[in-house]
C-alpha positions, -999 to 999 in steps of 0.1 A, spaced: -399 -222 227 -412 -218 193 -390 -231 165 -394 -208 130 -371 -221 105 -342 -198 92 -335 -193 57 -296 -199 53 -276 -172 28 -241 -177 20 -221 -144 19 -198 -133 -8 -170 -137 13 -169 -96 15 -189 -89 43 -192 -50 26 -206 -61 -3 -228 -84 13 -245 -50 33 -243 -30 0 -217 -6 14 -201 16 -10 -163 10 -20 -165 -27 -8 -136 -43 -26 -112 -15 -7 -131 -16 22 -121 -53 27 -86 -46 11 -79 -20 39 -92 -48 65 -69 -73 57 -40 -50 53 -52 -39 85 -49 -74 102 -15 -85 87 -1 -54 97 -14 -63 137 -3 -94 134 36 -89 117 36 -64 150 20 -95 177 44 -115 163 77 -92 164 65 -86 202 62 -45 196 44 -18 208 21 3 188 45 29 199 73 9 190 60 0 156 48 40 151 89 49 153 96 22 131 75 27 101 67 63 111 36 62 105 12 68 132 -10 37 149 -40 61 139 -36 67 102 
């Protein structure tokens, strides 16, 4: 097996910026709204259907 060496790059910590992707800074903002919103919902023990009559607000918004 050949062995190349890899040049290591540290990230931005905003994987959007990091690829150049447009809006980055509310791209990642949605994301982590995204995951504390999944996980308030893991942890209460509800359904996405559950959760949707809650908040109303549906799972794919």
């Amino acid at each position: 097996m050949k062995k190349e060496k890899l040049e290591l790059i540290r990230g931005s910590g905003n994987i959007y910026r990091d690829l150049s992707i447009r809006d980055a800074d509310v791209r990642r903002l949605k994301a982590i709204l995204a995951a504390e919103i999944i996980k308030t919902v893991d942890k209460k023990g509800l359904s996405v259907r559950k959760a949707q009559s809650l908040t109303g607000i549906d799972a794919g918004d």
